[in-house]
N, CA, C and O atoms as a MOPAC input file, in Angstrom:
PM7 MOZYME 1SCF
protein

 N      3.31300 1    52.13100 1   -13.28100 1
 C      3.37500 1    51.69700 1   -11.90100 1
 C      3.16700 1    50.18000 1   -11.85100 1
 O      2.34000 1    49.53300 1   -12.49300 1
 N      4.14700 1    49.69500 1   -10.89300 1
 C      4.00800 1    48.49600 1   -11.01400 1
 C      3.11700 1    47.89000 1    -9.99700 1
 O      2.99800 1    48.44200 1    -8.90300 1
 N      2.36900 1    46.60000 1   -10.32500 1
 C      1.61300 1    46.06900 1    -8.97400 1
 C      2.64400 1    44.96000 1    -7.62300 1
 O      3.34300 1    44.01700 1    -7.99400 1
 N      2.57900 1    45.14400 1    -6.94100 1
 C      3.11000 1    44.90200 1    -5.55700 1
 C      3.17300 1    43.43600 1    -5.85500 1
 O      2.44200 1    42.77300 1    -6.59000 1
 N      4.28900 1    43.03600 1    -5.06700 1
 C      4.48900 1    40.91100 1    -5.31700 1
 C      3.55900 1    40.65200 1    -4.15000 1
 O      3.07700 1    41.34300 1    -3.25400 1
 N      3.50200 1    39.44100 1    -4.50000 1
 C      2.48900 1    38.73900 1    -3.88900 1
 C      3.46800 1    38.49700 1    -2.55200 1
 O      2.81100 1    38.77500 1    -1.54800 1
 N      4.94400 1    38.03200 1    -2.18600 1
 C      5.85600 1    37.78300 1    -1.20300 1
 C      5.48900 1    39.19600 1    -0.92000 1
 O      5.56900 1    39.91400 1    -1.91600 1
 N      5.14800 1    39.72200 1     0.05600 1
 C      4.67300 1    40.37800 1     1.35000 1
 C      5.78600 1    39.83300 1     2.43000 1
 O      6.28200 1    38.71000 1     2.33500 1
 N      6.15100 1    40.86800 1     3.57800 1
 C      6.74900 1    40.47600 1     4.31300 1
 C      5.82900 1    39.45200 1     5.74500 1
 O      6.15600 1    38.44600 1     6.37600 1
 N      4.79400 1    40.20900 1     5.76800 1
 C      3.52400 1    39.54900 1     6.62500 1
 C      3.53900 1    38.05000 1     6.15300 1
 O      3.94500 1    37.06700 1     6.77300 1
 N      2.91900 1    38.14100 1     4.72500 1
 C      2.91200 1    37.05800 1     3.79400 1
 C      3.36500 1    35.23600 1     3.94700 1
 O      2.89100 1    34.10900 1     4.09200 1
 N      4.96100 1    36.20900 1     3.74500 1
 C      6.25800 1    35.10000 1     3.84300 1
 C      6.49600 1    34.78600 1     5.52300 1
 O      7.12400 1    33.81200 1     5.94000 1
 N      5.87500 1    35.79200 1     6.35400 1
 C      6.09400 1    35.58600 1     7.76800 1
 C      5.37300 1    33.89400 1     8.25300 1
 O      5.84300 1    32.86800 1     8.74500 1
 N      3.87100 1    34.38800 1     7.73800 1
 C      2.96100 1    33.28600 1     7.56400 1
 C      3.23100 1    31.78800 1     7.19600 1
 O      2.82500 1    30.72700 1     7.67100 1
 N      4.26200 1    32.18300 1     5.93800 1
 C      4.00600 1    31.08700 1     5.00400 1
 C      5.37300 1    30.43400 1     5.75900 1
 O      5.24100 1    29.22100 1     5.59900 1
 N      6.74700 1    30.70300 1     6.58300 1
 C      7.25900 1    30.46600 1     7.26100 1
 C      6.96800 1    29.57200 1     8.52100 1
 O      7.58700 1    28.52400 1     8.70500 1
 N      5.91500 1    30.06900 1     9.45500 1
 C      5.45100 1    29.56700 1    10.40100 1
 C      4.57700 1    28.52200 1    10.33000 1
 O      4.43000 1    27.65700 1    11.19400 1
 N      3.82200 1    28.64000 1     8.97100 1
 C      2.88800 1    27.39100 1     8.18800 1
 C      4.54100 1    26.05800 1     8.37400 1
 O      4.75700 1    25.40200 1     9.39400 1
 N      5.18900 1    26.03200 1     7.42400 1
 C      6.07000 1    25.41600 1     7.18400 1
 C      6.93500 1    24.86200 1     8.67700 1
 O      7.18000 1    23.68800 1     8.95100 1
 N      7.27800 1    26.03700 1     9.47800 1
 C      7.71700 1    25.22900 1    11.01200 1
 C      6.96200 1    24.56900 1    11.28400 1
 O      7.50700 1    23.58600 1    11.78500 1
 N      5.41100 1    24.40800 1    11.27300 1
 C      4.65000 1    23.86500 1    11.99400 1
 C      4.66400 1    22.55200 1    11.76200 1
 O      4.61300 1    21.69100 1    12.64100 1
 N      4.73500 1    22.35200 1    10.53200 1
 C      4.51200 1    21.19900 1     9.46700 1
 C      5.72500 1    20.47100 1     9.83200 1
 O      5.70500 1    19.27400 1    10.11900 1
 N      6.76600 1    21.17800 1     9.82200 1
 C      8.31900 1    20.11500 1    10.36500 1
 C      7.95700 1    19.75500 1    11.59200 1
 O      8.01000 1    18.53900 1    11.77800 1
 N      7.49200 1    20.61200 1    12.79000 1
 C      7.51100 1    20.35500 1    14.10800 1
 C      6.48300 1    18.84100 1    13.79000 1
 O      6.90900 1    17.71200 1    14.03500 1
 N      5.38600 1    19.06000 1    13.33100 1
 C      3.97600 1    17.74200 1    13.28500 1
 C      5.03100 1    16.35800 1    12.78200 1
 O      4.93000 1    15.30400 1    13.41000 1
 N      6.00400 1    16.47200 1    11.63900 1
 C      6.18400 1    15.57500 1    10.87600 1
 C      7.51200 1    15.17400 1    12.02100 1
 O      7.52800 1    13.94800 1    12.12900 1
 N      8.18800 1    15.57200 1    12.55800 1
 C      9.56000 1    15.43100 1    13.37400 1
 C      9.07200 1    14.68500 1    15.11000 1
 O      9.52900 1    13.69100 1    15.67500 1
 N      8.01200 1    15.64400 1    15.54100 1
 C      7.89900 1    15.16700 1    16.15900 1
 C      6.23300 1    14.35300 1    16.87300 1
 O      6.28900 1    13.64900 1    17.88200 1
 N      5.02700 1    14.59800 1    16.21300 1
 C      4.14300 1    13.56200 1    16.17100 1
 C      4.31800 1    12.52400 1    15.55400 1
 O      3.94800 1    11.59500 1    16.27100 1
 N      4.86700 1    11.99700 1    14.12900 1
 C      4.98700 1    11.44100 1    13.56100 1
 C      5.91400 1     9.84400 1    13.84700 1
 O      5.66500 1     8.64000 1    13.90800 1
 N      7.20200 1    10.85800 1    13.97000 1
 C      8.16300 1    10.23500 1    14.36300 1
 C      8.43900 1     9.53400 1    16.22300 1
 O      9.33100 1     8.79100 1    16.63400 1
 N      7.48700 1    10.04200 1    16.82500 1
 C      7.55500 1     9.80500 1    18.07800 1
 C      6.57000 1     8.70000 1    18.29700 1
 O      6.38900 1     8.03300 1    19.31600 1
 N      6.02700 1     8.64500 1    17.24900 1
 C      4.57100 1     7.44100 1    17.08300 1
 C      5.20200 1     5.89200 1    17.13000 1
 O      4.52500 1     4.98200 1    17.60900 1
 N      6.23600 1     5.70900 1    16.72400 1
 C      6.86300 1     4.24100 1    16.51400 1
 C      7.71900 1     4.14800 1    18.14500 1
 O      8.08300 1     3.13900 1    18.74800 1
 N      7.77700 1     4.79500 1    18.31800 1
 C      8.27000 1     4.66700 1    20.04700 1
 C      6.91100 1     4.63100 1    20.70100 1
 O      6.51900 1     3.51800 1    21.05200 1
 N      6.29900 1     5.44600 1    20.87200 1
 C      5.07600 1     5.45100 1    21.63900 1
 C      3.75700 1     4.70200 1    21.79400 1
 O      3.13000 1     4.19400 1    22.72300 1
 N      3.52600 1     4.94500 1    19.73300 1
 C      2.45800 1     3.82700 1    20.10000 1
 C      1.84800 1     2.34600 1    20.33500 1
 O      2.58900 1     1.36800 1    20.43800 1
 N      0.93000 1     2.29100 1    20.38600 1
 C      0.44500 1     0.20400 1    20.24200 1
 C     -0.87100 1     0.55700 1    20.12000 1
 O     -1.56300 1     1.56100 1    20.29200 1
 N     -1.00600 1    -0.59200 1    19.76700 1
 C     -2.10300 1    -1.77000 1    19.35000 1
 C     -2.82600 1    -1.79700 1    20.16000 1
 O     -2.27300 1    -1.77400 1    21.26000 1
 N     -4.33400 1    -1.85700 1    20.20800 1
 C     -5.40000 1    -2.44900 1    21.44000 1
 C     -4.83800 1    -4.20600 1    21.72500 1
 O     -4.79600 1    -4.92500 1    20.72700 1
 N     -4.51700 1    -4.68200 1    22.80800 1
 C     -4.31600 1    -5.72300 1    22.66500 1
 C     -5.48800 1    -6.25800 1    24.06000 1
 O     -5.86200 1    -5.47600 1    24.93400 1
 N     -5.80400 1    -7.36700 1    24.00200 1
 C     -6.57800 1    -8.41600 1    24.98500 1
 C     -5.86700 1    -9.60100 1    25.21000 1
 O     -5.09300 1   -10.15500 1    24.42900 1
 N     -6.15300 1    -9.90800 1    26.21700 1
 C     -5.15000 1   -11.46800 1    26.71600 1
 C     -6.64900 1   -12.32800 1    26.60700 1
 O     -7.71700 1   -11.73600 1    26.45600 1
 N     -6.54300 1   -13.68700 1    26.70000 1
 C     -7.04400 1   -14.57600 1    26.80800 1
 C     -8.57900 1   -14.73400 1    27.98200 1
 O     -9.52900 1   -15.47300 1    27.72300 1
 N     -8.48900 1   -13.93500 1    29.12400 1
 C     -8.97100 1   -13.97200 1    30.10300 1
 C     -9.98500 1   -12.34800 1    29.56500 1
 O    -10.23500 1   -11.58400 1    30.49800 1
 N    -10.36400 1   -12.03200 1    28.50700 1
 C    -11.03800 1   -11.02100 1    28.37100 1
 C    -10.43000 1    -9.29900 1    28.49000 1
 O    -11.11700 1    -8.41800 1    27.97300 1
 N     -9.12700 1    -8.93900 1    29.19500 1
 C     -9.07100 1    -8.10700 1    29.54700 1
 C     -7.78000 1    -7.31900 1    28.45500 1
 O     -6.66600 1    -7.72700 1    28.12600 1
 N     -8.40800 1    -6.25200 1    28.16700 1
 C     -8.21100 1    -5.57300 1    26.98300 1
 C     -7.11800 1    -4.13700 1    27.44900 1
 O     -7.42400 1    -3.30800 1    28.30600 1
 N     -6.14000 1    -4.13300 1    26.83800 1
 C     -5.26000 1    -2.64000 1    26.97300 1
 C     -5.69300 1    -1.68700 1    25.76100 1
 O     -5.97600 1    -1.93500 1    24.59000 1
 N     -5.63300 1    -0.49600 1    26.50000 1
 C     -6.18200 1     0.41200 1    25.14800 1
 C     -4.83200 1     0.85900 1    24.40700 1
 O     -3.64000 1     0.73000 1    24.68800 1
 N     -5.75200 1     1.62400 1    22.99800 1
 C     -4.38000 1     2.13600 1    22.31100 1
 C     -4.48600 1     2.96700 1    22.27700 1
 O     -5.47000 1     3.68500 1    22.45300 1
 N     -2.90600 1     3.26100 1    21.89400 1
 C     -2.32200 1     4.82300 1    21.98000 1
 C     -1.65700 1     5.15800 1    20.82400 1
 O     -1.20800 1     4.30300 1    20.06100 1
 N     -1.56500 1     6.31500 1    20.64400 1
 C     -0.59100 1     6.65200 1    19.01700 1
 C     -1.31400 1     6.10400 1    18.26800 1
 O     -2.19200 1     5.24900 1    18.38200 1
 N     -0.56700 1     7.06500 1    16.88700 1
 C     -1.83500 1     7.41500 1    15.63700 1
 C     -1.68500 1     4.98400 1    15.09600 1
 O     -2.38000 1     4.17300 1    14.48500 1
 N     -0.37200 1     4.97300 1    15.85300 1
 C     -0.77900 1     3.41200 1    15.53300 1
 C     -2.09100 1     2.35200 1    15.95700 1
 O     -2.56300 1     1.39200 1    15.34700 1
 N     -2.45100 1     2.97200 1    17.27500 1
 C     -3.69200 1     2.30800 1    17.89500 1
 C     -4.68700 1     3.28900 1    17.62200 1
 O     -5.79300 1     2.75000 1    17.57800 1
 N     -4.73300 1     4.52800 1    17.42000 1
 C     -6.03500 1     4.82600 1    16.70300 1
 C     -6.56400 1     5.01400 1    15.76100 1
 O     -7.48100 1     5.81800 1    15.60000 1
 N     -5.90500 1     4.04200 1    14.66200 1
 C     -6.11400 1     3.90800 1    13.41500 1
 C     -6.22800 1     2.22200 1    12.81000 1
 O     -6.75600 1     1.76600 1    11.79500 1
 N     -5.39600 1     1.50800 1    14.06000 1
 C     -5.25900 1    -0.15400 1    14.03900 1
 C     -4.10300 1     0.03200 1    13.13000 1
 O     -4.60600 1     0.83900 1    12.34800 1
 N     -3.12500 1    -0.12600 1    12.78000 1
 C     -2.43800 1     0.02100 1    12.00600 1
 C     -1.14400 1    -0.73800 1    12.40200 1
 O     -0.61000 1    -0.38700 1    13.45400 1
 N     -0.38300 1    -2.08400 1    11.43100 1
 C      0.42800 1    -2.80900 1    11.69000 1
 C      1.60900 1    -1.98400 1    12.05500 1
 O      1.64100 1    -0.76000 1    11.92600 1
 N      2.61400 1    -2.74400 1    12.53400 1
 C      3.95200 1    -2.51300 1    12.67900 1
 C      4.46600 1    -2.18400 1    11.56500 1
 O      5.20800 1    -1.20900 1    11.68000 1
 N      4.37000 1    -2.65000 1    10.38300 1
 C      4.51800 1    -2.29300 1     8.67700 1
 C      4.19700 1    -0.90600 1     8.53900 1
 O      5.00800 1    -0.10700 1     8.07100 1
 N      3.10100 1    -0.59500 1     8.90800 1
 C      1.77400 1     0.18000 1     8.15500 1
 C      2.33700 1     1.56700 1     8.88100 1
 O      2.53700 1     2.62900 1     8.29100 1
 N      2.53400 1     1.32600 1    10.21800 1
 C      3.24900 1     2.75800 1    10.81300 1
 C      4.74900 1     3.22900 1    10.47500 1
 O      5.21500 1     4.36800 1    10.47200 1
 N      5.11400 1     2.49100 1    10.30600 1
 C      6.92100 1     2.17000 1     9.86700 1
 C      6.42200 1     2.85400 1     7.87600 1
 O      6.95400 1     3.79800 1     7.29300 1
 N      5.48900 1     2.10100 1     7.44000 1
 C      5.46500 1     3.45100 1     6.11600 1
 C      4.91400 1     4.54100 1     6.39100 1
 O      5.39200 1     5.56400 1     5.90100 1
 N      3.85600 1     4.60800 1     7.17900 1
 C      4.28300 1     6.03300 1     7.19400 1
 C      4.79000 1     7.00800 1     7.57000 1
 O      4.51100 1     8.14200 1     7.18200 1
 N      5.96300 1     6.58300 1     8.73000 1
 C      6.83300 1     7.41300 1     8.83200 1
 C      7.91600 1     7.35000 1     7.74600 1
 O      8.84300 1     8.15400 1     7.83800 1
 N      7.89200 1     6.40700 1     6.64700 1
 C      8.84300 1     6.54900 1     5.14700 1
 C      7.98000 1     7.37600 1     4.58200 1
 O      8.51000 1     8.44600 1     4.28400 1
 N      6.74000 1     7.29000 1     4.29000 1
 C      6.09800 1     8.40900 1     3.61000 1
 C      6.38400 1     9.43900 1     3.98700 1
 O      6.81700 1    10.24200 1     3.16000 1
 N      6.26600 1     9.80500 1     5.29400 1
 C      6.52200 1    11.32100 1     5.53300 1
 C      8.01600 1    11.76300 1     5.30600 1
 O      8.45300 1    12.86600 1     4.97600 1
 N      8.51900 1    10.85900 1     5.51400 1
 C     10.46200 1    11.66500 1     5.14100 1
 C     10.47700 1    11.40300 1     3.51400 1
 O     11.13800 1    12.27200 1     2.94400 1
 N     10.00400 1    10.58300 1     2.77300 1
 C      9.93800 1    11.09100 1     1.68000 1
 C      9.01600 1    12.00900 1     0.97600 1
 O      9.32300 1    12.37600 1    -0.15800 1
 N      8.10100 1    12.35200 1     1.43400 1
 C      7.55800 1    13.51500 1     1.28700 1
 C      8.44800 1    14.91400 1     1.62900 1
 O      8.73300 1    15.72800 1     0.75000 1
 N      8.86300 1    15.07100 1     3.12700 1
 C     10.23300 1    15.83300 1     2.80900 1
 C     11.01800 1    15.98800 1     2.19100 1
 O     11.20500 1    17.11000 1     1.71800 1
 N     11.69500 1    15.12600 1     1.95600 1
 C     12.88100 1    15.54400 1     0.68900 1
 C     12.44300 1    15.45800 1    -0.45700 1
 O     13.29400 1    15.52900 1    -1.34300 1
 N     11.14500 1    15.29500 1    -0.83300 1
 C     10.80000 1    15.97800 1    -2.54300 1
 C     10.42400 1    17.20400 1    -2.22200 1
 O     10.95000 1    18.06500 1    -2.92700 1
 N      9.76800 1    17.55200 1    -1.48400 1
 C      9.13300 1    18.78500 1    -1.01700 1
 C     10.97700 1    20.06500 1    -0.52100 1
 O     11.11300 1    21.28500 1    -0.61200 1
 N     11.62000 1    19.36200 1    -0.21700 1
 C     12.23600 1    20.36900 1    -0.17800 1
 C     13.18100 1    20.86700 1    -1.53500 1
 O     13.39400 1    22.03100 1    -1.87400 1
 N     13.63600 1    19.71500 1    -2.14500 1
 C     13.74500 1    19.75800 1    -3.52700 1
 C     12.98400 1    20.85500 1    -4.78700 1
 O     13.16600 1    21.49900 1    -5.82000 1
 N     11.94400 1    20.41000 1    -3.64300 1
 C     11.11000 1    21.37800 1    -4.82300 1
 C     11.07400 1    23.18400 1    -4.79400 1
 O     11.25600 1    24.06300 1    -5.63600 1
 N     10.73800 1    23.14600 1    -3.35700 1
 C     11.45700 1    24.63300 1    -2.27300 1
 C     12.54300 1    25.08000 1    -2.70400 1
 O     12.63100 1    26.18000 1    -3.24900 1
 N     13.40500 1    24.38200 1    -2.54000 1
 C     14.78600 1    25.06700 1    -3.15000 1
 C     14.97100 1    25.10300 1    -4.27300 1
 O     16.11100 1    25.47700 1    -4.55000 1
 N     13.96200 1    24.73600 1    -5.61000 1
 C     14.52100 1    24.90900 1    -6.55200 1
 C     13.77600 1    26.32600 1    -6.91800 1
 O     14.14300 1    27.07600 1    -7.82300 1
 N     12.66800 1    26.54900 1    -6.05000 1
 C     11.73700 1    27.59000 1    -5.68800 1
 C     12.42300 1    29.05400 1    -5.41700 1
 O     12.13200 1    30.12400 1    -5.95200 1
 N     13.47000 1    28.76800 1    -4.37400 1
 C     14.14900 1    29.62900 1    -3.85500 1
 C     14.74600 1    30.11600 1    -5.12300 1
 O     14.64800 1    31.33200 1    -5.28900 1
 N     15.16200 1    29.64300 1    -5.77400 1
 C     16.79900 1    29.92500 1    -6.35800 1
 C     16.42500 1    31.22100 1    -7.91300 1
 O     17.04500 1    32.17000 1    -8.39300 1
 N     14.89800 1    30.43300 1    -8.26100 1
 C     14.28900 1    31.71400 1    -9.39200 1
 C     14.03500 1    33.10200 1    -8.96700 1
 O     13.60600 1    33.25200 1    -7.82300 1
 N     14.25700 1    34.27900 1    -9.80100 1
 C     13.84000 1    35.64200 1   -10.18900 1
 C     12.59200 1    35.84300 1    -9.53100 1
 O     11.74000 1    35.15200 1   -10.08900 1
 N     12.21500 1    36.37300 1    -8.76300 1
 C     10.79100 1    37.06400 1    -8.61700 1
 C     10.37600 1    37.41800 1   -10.60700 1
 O     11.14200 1    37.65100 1   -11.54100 1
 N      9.09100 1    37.32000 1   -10.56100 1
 C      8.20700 1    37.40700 1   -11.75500 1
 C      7.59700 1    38.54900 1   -11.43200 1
 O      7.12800 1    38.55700 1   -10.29400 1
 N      7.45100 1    39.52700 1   -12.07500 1
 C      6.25000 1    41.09300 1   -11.68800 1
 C      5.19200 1    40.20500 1   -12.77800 1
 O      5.41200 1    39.23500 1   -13.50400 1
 N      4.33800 1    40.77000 1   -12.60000 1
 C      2.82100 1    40.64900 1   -12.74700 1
 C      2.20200 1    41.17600 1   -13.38900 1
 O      0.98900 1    40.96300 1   -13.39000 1

């Protein structure tokens, strides 16, 4: 008798919805951050605008947000690279 794969239909349901979630965060928090956010800025006369987006609540240059929205799309496409090369092998029994 053999023991049961670990891919479960529950399982893979999970590990599916893990993965939408992760596109939805990276597509659209991420990417919506270089439109949205800024900088705390102050004018001369003391009076200060607050910040918004992971750019103002982290202080983070115009550079610094701009990589990491390159980090995150290259993190995608190795990551899916890697998935699909995932996909394409034999289930293994155990």
């Amino acid at each position: 008798m053999t023991t049961p794969s670990w891919f479960t239909t529950r399982r893979l349901l999970i590990l599916f919805c893990v993965v939408y979630m992760i596109n939805y965060l990276d597509r659209g928090t991420i990417a919506s951050n270089g439109v949205n956010g800024k900088r705390k800025t102050c004018d001369d006369k003391g009076i200060c605008k607050s910040a918004i987006g992971i750019q103002g609540d982290f202080g983070l240059t115009n550079f610094q947000d701009d990589l990491l929205s390159c980090a995150f799309m290259v993190g995608l496409l190795v990551s899916s690279l890697v998935l699909a090369s995932l996909a394409k092998k034999e289930p293994q029994p155990f």
